[in-house]
Phi, psi and omega in degrees: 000332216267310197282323193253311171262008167068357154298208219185115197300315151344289181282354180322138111235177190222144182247122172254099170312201146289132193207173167285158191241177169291001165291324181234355173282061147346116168222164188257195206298316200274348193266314162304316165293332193275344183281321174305311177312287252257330211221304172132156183296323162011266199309018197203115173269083158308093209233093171082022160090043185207152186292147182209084188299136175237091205286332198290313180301335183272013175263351198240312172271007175276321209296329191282320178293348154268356125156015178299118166307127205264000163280349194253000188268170168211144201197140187251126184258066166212142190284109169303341176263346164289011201199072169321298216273318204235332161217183176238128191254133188267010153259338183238037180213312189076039176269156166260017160286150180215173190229150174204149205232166192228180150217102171253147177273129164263169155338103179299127186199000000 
């Protein structure tokens, strides 16, 4: 972004959809050390005796070492797997269905 449209990491901002939250993101032990190694134990919830990642915070803090400014994030706070009736979750339906988003620059005019 920097190299090619000349933006300025400062000024970013950036949008985090719905996404799974640590309410419903079970991961197992290795999937847990490594977001811990990789992030800080923060991002890992021990819940009924079972790991439970919350991907969204390890998305806010990679964002801040790359210099994103934490005024510039903006974030939709629904749990995809909490919310049947609006989206659909492949931990929690077990489907080969997936969802996928775009973002384009149009023309400046």
């Amino acid at each position: 972004m920097e190299g090619t449209f000349g933006c300025r990491r400062g000024e970013m901002v950036v949008g985090i959809g719905p996404g799974i939250r640590a309410c419903c993101y079970r991961v197992d032990e290795g999937v847990g050390e490594a977001f811990a190694e990789s992030f800080g134990e923060e991002v890992i919830e021990l819940k009924g005796g079972g790991l439970f990642l919350d991907l969204p915070r390890a998305i806010h803090l990679e964002l801040g070492r790359l210099g994103i400014r934490k005024e510039g994030v903006a974030e939709v706070p629904l749990c995809t797997s909490c919310h049947p009736l609006l989206f659909h979750s492949f931990r929690r339906d077990g489907t080969e269905l997936r969802q996928m988003n775009f973002i384009a620059k149009g023309e400046e005019g």
